[in-house]
DOMAR-572827 format. One record per residue (C-alpha): residue number from 1; residue in three letters; x, y, z. Coordinates in Angstrom, 3 decimals. Layout:
N
tiro;torgu;u;v;w
NUM;ALA;X;Y;Z .
...
//
This chain:
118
tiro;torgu;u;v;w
1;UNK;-51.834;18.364;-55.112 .
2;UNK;-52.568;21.310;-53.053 .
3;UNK;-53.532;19.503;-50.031 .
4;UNK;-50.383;17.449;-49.821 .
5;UNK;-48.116;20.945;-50.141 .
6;UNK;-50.619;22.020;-47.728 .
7;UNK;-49.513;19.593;-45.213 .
8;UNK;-45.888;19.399;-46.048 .
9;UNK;-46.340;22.949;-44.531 .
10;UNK;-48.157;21.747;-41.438 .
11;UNK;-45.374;19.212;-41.027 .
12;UNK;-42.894;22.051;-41.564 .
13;UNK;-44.232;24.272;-39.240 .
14;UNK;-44.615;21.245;-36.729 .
15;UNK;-40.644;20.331;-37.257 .
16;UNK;-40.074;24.263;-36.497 .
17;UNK;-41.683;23.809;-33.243 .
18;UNK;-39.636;20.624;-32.374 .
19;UNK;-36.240;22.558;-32.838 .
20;UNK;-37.601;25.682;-31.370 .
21;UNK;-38.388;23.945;-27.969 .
22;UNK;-35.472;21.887;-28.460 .
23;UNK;-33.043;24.530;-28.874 .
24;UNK;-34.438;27.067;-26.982 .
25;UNK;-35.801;24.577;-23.967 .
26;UNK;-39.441;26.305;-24.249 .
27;UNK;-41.768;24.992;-22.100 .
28;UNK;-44.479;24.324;-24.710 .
29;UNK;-45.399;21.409;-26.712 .
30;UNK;-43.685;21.374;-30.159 .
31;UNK;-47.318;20.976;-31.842 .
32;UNK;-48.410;24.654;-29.849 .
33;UNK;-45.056;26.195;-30.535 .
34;UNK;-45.239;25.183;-34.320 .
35;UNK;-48.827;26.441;-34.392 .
36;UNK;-48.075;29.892;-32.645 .
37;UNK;-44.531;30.204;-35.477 .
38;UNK;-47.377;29.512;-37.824 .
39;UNK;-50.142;31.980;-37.133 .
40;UNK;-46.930;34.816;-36.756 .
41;UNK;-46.156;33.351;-40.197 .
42;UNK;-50.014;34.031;-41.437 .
43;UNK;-50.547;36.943;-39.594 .
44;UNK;-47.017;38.262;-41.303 .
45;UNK;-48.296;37.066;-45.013 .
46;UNK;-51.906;38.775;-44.025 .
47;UNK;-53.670;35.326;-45.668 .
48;UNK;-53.813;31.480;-45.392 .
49;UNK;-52.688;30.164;-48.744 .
50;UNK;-55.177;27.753;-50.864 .
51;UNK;-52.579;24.683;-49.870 .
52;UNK;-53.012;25.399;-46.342 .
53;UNK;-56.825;25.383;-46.617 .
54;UNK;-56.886;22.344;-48.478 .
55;UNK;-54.699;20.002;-45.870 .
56;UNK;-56.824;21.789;-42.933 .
57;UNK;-60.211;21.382;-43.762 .
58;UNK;-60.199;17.695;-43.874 .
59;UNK;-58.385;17.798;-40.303 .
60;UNK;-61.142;20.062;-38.958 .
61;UNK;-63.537;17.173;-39.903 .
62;UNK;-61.763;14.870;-37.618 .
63;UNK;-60.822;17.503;-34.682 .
64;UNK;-62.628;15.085;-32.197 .
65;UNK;-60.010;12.175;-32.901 .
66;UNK;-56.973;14.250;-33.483 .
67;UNK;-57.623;15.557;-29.696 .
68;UNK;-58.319;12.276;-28.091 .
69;UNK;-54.596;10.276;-27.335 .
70;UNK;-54.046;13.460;-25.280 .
71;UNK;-57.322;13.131;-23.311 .
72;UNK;-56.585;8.987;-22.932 .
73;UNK;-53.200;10.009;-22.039 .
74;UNK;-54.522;11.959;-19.012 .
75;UNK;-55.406;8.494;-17.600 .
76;UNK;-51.722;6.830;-16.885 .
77;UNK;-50.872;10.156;-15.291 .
78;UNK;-54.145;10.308;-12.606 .
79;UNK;-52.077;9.251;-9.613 .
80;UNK;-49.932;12.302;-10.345 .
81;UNK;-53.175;14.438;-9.540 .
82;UNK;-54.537;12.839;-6.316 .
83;UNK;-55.131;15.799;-4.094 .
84;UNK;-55.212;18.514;-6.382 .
85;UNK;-58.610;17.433;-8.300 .
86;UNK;-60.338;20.742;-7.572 .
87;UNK;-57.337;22.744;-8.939 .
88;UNK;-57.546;20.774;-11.779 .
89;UNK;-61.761;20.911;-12.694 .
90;UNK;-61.341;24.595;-12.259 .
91;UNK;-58.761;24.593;-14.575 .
92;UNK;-60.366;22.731;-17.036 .
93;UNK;-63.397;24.645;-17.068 .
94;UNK;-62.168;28.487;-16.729 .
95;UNK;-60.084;27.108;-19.790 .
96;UNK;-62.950;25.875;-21.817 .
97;UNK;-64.647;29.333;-20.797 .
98;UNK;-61.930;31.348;-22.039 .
99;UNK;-61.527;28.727;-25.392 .
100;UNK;-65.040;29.746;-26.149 .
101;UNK;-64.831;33.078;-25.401 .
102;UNK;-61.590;33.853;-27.600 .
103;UNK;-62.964;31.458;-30.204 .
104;UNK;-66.778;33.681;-30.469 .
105;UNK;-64.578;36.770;-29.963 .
106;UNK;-62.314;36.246;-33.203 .
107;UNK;-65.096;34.732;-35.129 .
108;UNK;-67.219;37.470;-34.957 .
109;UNK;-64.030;39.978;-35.643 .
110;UNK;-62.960;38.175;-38.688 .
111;UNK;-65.884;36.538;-40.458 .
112;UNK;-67.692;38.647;-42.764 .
113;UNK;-70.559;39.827;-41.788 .
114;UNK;-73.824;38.356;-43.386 .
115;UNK;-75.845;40.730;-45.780 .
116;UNK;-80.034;40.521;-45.501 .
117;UNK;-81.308;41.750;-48.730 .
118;UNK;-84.869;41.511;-47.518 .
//
């Protein structure tokens, strides 16, 4: 039962985005405007909630296929990109850069650090 409140919240937070960009004609996705009201929301509360962790851990798991209409998606746009294919690959890897980075950054800030009782 947790995991389903779980993702009633992920769907909630998702909705939240939809009427935020809606309403306020944010030029975001409603998925990354949801997540961003959500991590204010966790960072607020100081803690992710056991119904949370339940509905995201399975989604972790399948990160991969959650990710890929958006990549396939890419495709019926290509002709939109024709002569700006270099702006685009250096795009698309000073963002992956910066992913990692941030990503290694706040994992090393927040995870507890490992004890050696050697």
């Amino acid at each position: 039962m947790p995991a389903l409140r779980g993702f009633l919240w992920l769907v909630g937070f998702l909705l939240l985005g939809e009427t935020l960009v809606g309403l306020l004609h944010l030029p975001l996705s409603a998925g990354v405007a949801g997540m961003l009201a959500m991590t204010l929301w966790l960072m607020l509360r100081g803690r992710v909630g056991e119904e949370i962790q339940a509905a995201s851990q399975p989604l972790i798991n399948v990160l991969a296929m959650l990710i890929m209409p958006g990549v396939v998606g890419v495709f019926f746009i290509a002709e939109r990109f024709a002569g700006q294919w270099l702006a685009v690959g250096v795009a698309l890897v000073l963002g992956t850069l910066l992913s990692v980075a941030t990503t290694l950054w706040l994992m090393r800030r927040f995870m507890p650090a490992e004890r050696h009782d050697d």
